[in-house]
C-alpha positions in Angstrom: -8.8 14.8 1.6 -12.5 13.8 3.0 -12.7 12.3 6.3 -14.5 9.3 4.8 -11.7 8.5 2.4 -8.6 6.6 2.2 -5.4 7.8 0.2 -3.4 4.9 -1.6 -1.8 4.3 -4.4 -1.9 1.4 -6.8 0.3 -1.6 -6.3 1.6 -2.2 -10.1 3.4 -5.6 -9.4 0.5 -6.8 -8.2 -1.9 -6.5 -10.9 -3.0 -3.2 -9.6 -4.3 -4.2 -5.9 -4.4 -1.7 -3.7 -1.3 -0.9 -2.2 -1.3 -0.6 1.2 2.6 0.4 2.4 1.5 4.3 2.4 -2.0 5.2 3.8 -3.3 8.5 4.6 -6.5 9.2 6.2 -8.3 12.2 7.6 -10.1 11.3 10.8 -11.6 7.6 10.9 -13.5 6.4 7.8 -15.5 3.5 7.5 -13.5 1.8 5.5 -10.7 1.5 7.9 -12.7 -0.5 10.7 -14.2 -2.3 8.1 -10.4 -3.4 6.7 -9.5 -4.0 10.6 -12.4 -6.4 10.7 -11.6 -8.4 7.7 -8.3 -8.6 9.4 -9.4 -10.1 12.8 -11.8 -13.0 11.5 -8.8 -15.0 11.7 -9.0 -17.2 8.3 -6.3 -17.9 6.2 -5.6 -14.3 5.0 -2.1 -13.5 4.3 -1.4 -10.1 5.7 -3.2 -6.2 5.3 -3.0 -5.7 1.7 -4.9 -9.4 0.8 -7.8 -8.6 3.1 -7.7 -5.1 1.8 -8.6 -6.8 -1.6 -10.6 -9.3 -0.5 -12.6 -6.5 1.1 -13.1 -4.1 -2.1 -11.1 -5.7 -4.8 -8.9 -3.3 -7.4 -11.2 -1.5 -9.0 -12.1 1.9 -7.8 -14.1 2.1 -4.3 -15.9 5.5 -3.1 -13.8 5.6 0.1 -10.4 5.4 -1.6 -9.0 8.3 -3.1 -5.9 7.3 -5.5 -2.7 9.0 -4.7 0.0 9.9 -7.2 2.2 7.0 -7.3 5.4 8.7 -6.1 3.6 8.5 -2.6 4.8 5.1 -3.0 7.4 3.4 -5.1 8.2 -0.2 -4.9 11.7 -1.8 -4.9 10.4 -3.8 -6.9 9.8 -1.1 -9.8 13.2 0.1 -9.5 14.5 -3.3 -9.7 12.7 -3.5 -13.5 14.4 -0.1 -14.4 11.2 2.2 -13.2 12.0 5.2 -11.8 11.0 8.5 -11.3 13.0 11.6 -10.2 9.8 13.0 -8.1 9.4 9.5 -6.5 8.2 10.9 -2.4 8.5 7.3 -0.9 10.3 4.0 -1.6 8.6 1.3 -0.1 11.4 -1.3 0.2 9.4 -5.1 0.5 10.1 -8.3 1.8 13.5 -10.0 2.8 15.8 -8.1 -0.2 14.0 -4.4 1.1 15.2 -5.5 4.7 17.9 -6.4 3.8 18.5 -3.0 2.1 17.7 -1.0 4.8 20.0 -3.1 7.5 23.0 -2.4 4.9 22.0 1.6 4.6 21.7 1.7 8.5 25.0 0.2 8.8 27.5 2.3 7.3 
């Protein structure tokens, strides 16, 4: 991947934001201290992948390359019957995808 570029796959559930649970980067692009800025400027932004959008939006952006989307498959996919056997990562989100992982870490 180019050292200006950011890997991430597409959010789905989210009208096809940028998802920002998986990120791979090759040295420090732009784009990241640009993100962490729009972080720190401490309005009313909800959390990393809303400033992400506010920043570019959904479209595509010449600093993000799109990754397959098995880098990063939402509970929330599999709890709507989507799956996929080559699926790499599960990103398991909010309160029910904690609550998941506390069960699994139990037994």
């Amino acid at each position: 991947m180019p050292s200006d570029t950011i890997g991430l796959t597409k959010d789905w559930v989210r009208g096809d934001w940028w998802a920002t649970g998986v990120i791979v980067v090759n040295d420090r692009p732009k784009l990241l201290y640009d993100w962490n800025a729009r972080l720190n400027k401490g309005d009313d932004i909800r959390g990393d992948q809303e400033a992400l959008k506010d920043l570019i939006g959904t479209d595509k952006h010449e600093q993000v390359q799109e990754l397959p989307q098995d880098y990063q498959w939402l509970r929330i996919s599999l709890n709507q019957g989507k799956d996929s056997p080559t699926k790499k990562v599960i990103h398991w989100t909010g309160p029910v995808g904690r609550d998941h992982i506390r069960n699994v870490l139990m037994k």
